[in-house]
N, CA and C atoms as an extended XYZ file, in Angstrom:
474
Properties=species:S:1:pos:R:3:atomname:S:1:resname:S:1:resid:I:1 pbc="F F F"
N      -139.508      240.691      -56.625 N   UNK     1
C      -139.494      239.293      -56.231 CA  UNK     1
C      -138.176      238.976      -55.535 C   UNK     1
N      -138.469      238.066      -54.346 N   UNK     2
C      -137.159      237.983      -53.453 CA  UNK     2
C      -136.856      236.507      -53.502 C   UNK     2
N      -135.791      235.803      -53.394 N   UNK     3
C      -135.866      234.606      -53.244 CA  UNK     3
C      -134.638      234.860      -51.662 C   UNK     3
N      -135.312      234.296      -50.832 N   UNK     4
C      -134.350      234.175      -50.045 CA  UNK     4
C      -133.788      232.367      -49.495 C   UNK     4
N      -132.259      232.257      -49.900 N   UNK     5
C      -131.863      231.375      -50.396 CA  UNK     5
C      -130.754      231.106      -49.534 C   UNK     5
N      -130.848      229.556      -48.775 N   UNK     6
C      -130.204      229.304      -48.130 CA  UNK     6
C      -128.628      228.398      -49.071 C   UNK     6
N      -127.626      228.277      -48.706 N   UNK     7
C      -126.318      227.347      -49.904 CA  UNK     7
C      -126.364      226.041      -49.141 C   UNK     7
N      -126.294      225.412      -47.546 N   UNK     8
C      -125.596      224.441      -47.224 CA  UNK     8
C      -127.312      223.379      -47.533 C   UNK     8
N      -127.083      222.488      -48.153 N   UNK     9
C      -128.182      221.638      -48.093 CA  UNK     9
C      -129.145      222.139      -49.259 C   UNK     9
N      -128.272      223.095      -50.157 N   UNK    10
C      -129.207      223.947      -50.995 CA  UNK    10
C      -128.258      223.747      -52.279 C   UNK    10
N      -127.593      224.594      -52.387 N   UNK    11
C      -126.716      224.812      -53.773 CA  UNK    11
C      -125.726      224.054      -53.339 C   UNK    11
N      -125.147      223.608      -51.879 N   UNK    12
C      -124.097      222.538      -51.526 CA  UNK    12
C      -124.768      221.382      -50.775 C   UNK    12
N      -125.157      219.953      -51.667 N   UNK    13
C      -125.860      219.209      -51.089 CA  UNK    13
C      -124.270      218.594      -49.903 C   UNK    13
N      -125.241      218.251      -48.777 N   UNK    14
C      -124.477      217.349      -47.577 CA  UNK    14
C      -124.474      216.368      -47.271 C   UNK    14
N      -123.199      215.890      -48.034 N   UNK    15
C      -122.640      214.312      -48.510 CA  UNK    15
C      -121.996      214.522      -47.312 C   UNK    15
N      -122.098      213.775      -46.272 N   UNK    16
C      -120.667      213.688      -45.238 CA  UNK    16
C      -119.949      212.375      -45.836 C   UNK    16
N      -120.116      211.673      -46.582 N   UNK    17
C      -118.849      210.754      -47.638 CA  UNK    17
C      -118.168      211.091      -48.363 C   UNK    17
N      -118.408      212.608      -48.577 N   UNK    18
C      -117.832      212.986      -49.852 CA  UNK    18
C      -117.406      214.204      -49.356 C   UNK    18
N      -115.928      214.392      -49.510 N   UNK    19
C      -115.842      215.642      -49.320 CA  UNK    19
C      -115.983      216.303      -50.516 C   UNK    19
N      -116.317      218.141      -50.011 N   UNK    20
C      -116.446      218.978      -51.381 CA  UNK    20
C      -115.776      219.376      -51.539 C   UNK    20
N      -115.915      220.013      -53.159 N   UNK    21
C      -114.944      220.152      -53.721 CA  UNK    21
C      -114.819      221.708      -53.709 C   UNK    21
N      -113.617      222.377      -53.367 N   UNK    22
C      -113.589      223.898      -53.132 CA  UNK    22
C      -112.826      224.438      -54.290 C   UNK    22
N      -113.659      225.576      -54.565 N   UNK    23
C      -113.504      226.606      -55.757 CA  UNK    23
C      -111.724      227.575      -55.212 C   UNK    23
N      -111.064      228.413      -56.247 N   UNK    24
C      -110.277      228.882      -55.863 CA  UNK    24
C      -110.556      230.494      -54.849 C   UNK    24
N      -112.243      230.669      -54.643 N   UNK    25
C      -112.071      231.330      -54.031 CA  UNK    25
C      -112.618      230.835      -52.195 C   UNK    25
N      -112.142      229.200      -52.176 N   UNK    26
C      -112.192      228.627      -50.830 CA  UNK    26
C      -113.695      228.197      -50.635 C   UNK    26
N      -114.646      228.527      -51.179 N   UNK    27
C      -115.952      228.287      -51.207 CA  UNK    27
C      -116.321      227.067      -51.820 C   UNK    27
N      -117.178      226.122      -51.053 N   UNK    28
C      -117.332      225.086      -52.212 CA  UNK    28
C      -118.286      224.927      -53.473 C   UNK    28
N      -118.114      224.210      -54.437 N   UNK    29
C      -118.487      224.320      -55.572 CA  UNK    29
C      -119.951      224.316      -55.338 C   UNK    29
N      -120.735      224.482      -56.048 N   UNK    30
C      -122.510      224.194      -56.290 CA  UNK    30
C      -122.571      223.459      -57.340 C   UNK    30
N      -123.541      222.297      -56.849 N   UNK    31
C      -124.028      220.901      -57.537 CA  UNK    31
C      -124.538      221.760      -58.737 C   UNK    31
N      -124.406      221.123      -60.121 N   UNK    32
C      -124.568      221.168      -61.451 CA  UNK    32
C      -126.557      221.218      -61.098 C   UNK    32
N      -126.654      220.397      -60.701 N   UNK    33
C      -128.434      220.296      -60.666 CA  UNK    33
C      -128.892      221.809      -60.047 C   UNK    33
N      -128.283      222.164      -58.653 N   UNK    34
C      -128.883      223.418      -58.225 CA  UNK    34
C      -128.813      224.621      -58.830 C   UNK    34
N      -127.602      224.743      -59.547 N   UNK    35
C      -127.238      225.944      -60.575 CA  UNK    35
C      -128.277      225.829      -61.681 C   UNK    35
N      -128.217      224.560      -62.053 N   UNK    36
C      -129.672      224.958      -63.298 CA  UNK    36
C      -130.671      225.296      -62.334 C   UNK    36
N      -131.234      224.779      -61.189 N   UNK    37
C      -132.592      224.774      -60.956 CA  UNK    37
C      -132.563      226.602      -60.714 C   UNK    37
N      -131.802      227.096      -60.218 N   UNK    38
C      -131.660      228.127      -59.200 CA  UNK    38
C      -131.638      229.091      -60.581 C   UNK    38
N      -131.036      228.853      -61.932 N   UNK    39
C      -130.874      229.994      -62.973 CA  UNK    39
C      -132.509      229.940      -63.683 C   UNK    39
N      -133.010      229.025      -63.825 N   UNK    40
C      -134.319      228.119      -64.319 CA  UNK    40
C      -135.288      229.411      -63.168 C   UNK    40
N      -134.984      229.636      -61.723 N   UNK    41
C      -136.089      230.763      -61.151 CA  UNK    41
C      -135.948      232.032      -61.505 C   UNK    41
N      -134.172      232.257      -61.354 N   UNK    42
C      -134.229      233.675      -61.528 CA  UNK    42
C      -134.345      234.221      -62.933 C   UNK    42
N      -134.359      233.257      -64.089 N   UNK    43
C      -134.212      233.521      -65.626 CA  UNK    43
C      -136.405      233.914      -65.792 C   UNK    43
N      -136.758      233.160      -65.383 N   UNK    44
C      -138.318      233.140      -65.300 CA  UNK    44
C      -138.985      234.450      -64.153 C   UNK    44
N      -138.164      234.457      -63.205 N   UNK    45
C      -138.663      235.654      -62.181 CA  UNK    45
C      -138.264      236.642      -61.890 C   UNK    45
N      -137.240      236.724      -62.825 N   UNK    46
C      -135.880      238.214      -62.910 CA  UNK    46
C      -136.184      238.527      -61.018 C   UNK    46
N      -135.814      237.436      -60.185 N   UNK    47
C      -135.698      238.093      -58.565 CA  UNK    47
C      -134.573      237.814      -58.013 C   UNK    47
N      -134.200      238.903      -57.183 N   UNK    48
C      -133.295      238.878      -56.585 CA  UNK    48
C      -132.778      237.965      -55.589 C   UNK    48
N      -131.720      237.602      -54.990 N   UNK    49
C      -131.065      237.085      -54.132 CA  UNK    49
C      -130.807      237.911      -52.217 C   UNK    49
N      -131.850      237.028      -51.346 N   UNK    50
C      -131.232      237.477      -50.011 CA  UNK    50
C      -130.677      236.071      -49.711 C   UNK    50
N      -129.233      236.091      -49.346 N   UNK    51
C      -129.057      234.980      -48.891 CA  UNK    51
C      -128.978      235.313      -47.154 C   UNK    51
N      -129.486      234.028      -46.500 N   UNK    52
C      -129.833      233.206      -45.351 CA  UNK    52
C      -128.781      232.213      -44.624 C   UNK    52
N      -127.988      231.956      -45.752 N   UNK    53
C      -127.100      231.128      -45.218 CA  UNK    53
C      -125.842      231.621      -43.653 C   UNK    53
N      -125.258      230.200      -43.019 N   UNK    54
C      -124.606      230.814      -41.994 CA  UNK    54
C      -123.559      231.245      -42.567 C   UNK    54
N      -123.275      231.150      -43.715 N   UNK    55
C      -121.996      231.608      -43.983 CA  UNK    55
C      -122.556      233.407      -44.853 C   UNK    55
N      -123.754      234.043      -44.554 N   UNK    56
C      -123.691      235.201      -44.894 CA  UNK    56
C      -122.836      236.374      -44.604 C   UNK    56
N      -122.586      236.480      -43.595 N   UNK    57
C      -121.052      237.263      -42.931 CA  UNK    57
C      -119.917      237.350      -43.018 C   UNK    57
N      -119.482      236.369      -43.673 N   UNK    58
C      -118.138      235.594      -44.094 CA  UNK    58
C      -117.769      236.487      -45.007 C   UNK    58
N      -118.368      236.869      -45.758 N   UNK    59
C      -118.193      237.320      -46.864 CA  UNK    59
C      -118.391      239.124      -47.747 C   UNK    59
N      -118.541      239.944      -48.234 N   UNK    60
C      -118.948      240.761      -48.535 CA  UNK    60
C      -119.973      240.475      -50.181 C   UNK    60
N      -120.892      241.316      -49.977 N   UNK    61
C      -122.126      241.800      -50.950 CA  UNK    61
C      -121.307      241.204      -52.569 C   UNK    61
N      -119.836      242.122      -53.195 N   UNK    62
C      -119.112      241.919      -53.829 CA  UNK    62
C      -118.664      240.380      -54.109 C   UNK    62
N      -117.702      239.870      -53.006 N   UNK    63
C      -117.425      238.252      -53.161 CA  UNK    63
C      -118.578      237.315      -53.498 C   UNK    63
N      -119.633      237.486      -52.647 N   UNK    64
C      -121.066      236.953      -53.194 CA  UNK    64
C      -121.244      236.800      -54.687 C   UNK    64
N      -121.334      237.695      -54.961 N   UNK    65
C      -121.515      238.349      -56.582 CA  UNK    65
C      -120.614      237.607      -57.218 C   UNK    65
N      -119.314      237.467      -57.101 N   UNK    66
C      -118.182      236.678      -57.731 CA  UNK    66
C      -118.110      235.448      -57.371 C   UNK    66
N      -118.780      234.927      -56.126 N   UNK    67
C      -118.906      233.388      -55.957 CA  UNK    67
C      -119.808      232.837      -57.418 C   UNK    67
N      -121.170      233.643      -56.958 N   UNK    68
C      -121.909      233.178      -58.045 CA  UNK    68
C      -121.597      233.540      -59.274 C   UNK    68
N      -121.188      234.564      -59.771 N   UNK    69
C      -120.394      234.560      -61.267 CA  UNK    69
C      -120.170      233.614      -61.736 C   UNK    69
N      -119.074      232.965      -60.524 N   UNK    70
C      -117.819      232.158      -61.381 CA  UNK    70
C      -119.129      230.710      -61.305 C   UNK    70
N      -119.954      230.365      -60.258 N   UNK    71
C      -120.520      229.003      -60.249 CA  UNK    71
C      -121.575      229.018      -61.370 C   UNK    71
N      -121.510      230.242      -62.116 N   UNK    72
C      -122.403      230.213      -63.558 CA  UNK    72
C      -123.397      230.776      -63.336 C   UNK    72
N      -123.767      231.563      -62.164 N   UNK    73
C      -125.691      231.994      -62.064 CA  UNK    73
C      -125.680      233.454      -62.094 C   UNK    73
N      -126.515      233.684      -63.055 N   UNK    74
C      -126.893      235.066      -63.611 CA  UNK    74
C      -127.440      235.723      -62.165 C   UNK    74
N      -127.329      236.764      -61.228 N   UNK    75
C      -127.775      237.307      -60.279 CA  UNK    75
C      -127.532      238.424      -60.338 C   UNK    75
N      -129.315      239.085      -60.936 N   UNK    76
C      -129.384      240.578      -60.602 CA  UNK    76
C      -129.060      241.363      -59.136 C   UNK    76
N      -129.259      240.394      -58.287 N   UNK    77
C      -129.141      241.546      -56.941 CA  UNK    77
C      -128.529      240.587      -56.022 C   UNK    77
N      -127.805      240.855      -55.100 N   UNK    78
C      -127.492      239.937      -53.799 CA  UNK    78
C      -127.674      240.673      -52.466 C   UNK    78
N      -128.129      240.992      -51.493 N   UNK    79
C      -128.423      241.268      -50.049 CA  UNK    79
C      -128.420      240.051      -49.400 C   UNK    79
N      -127.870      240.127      -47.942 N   UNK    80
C      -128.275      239.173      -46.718 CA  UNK    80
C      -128.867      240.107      -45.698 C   UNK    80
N      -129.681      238.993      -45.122 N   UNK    81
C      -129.710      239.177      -43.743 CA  UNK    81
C      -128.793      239.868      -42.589 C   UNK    81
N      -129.619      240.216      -41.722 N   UNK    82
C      -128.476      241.003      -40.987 CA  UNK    82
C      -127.904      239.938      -40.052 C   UNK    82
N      -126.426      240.223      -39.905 N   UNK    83
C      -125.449      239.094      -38.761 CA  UNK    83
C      -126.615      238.309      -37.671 C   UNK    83
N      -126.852      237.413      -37.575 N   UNK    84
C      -127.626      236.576      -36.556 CA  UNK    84
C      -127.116      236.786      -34.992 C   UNK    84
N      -126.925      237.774      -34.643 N   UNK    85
C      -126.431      238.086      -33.352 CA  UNK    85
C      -126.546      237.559      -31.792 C   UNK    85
N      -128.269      237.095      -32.411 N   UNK    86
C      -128.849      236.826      -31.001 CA  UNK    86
C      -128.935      235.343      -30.998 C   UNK    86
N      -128.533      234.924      -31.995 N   UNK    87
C      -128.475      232.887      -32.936 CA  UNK    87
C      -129.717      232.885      -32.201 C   UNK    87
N      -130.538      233.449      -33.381 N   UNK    88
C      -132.078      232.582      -33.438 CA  UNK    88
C      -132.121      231.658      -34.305 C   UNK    88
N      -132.960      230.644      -33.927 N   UNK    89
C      -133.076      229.776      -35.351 CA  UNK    89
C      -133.328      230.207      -36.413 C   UNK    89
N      -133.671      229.594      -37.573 N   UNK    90
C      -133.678      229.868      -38.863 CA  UNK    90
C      -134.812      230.649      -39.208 C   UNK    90
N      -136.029      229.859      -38.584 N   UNK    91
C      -137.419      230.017      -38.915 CA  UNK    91
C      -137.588      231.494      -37.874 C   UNK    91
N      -136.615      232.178      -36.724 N   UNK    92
C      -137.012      233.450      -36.085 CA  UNK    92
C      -136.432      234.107      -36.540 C   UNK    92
N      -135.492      233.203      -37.223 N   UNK    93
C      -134.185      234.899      -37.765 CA  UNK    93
C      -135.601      235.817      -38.918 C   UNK    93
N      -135.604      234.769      -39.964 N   UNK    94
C      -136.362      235.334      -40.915 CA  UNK    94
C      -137.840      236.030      -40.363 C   UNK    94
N      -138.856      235.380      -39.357 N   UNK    95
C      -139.778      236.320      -38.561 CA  UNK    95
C      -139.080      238.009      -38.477 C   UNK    95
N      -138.260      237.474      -37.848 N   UNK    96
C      -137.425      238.783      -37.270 CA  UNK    96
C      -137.719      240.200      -38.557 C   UNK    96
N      -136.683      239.132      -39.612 N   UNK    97
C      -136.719      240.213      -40.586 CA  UNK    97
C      -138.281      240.879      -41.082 C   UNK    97
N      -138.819      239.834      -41.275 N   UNK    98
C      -139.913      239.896      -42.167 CA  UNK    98
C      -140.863      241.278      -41.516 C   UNK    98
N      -140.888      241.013      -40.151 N   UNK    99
C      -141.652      242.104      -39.239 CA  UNK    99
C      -140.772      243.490      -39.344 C   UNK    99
N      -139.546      243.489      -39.446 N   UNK   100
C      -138.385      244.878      -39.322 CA  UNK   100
C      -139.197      245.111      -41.165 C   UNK   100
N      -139.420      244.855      -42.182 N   UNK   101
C      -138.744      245.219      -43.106 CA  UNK   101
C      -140.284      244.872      -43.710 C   UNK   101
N      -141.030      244.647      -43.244 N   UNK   102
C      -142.725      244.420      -44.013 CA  UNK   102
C      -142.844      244.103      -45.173 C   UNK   102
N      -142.241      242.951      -45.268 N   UNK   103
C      -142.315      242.100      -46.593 CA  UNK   103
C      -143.381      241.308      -46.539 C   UNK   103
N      -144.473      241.833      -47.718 N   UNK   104
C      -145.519      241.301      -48.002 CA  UNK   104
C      -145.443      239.847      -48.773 C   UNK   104
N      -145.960      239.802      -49.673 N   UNK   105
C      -145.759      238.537      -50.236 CA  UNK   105
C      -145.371      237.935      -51.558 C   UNK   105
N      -144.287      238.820      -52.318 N   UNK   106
C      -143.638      238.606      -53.649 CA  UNK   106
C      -142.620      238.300      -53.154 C   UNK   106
N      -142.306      236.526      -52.950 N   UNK   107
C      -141.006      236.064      -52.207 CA  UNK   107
C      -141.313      234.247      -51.956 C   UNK   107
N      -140.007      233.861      -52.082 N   UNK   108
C      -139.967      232.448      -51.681 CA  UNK   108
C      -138.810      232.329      -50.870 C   UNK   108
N      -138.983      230.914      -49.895 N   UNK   109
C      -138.027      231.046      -48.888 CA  UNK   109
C      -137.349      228.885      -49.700 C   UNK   109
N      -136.269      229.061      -50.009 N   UNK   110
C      -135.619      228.128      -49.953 CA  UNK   110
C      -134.476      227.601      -49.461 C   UNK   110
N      -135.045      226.323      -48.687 N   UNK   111
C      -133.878      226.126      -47.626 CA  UNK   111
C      -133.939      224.626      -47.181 C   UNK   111
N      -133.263      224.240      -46.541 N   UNK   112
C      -133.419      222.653      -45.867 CA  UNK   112
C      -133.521      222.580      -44.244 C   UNK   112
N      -133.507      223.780      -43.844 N   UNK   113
C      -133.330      224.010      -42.268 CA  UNK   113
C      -135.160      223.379      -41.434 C   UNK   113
N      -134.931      222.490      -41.129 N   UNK   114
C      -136.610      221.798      -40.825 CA  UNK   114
C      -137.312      223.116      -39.573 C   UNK   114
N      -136.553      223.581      -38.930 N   UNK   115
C      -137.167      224.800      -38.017 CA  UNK   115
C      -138.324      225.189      -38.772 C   UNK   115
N      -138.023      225.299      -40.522 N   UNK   116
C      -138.953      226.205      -41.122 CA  UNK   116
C      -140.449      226.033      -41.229 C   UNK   116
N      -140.287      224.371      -40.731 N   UNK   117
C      -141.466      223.643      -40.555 CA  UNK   117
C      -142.595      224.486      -39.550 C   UNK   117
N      -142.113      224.985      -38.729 N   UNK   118
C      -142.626      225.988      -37.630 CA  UNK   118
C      -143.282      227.527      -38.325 C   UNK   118
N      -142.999      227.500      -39.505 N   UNK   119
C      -143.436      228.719      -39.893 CA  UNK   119
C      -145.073      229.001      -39.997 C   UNK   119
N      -145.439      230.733      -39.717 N   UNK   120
C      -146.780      230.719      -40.027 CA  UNK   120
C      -147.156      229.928      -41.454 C   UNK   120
N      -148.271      229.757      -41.183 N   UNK   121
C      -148.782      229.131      -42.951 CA  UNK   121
C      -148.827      229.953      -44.158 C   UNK   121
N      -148.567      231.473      -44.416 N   UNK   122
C      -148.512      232.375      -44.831 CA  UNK   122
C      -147.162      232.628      -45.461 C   UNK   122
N      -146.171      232.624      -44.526 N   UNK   123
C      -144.771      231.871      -45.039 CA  UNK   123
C      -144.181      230.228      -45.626 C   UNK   123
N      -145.257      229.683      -44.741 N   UNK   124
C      -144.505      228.229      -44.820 CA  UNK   124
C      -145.164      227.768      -46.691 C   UNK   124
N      -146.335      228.623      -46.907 N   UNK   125
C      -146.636      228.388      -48.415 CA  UNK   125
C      -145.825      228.589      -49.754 C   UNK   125
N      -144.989      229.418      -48.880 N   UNK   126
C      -143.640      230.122      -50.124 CA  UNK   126
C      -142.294      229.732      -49.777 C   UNK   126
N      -142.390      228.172      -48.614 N   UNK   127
C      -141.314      227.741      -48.600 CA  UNK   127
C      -140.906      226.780      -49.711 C   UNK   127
N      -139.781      226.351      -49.919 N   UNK   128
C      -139.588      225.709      -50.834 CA  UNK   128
C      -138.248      224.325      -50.303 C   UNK   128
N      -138.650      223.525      -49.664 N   UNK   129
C      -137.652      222.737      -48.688 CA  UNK   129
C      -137.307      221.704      -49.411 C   UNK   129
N      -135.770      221.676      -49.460 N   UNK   130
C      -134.561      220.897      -50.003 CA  UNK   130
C      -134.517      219.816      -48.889 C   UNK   130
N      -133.880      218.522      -49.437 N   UNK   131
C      -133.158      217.569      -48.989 CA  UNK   131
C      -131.919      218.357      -48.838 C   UNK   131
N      -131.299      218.038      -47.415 N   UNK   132
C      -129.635      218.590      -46.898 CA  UNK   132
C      -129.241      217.321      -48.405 C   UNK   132
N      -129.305      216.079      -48.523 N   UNK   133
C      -128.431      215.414      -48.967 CA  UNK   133
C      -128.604      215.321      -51.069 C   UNK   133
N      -129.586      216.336      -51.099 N   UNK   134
C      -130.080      216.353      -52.545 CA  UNK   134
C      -129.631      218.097      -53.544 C   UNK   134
N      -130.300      218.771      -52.369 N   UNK   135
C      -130.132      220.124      -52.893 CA  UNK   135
C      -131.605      220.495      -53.500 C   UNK   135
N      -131.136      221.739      -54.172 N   UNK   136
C      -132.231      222.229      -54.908 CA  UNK   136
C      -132.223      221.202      -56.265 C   UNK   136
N      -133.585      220.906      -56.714 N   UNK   137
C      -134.094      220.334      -57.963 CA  UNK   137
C      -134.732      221.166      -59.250 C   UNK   137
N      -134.669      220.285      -60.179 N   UNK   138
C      -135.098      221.118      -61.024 CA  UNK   138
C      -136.902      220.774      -60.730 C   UNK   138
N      -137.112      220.329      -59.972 N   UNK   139
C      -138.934      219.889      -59.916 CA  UNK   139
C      -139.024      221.023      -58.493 C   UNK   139
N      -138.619      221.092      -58.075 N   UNK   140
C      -138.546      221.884      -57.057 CA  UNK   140
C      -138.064      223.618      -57.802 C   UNK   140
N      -137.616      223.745      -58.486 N   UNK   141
C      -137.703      224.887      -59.470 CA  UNK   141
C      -138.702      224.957      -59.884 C   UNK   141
N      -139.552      223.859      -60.261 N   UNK   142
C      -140.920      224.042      -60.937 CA  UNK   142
C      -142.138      224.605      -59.538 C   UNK   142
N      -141.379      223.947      -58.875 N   UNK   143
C      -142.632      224.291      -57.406 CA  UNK   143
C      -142.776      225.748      -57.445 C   UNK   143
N      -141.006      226.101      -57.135 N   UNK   144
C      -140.965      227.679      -56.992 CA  UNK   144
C      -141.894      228.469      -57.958 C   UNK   144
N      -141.988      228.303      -59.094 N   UNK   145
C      -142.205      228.809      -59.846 CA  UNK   145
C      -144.037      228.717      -60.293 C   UNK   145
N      -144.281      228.085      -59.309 N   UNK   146
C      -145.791      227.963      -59.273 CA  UNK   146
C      -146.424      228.684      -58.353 C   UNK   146
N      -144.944      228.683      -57.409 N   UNK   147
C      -145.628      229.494      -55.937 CA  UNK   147
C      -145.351      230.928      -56.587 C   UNK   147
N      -144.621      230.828      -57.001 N   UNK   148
C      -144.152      232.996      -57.660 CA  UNK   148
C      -145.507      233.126      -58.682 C   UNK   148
N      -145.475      232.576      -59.215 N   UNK   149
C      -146.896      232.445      -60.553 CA  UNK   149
C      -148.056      232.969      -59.201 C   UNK   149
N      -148.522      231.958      -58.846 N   UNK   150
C      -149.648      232.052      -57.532 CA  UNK   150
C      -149.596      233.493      -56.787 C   UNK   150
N      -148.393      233.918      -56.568 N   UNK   151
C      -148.045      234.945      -55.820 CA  UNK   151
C      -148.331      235.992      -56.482 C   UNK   151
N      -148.258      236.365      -57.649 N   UNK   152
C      -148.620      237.204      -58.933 CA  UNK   152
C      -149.648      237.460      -58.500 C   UNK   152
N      -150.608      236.267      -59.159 N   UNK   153
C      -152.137      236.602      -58.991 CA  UNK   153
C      -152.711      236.543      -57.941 C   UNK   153
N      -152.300      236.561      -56.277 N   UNK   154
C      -152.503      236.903      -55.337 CA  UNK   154
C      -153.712      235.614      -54.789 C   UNK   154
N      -153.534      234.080      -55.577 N   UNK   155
C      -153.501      233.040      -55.326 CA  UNK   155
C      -153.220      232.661      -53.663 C   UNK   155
N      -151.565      232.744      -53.580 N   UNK   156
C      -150.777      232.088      -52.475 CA  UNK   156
C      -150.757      233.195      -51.182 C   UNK   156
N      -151.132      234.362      -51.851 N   UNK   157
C      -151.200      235.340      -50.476 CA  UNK   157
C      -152.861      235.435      -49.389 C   UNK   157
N      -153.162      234.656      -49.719 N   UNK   158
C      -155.025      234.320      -48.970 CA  UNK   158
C      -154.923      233.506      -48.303 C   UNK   158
């Protein structure tokens, strides 16, 4: 099981009134609500982490791992995407991958990027779309977790 998981508008809701608040390793903090919702999938779906975000490059596999440590979320695995080279949108980057790497359908895509709106219906069923100004929810944890359930029994893949 994959969750591929976008941070800005996700685990960092986008208050432009508010500035955020940055951790000591320069990264900003993750809203108290998204950390439960986000431990609430992977505690129920033991799945891994691809993150999506633009800030995937920034960083190494390792720091990842220690961002989320320290913001409290249990994460068996972390991978990204490969560098966005050609800046496709959101909704081609992930096409892109999905066709390189034949990922069937044990996976959810969570994110706030509206491109995703464009997705086949096949994907767009295992999206899971945040408010930029809310983040991930814990009802929206429940979604996920209906679509991974569904996905099991081969429900959401028809």
């Amino acid at each position: 099981m994959l969750i591929f998981l976008d941070i800005d508008g996700v685990m960092v809701p986008a208050n432009s009134w508010r500035k955020p608040e940055f951790l000591e390793d320069g990264f900003p903090a993750f809203s108290k609500g998204a950390v439960a919702a986000l431990n609430k999938i992977i505690t129920a779906s033991g799945a891994d982490l691809v993150l999506i975000t633009s800030h995937k490059a920034k960083y190494s596999i390792e720091e990842w791992e220690n961002m989320f440590k320290r913001r409290s979320i249990q994460v068996n695995k972390i991978t990204t995407l490969p560098n966005n080279n050609d800046y496709l949108n959101r909704k081609d980057e992930l096409l892109k991958w999905f066709v390189a790497e034949e990922i069937k359908g044990n996976f959810i895509i969570i994110d706030d990027d509206k491109s995703l709106n464009g997705l086949p219906d096949f994907f767009k069923r295992k999206l899971i779309q945040t408010s930029a100004l809310v983040g991930l929810t814990d009802y929206l944890a429940d979604v996920a977790l209906t679509i991974i359930e569904q996905s099991k029994s081969g429900i959401a893949s028809k």
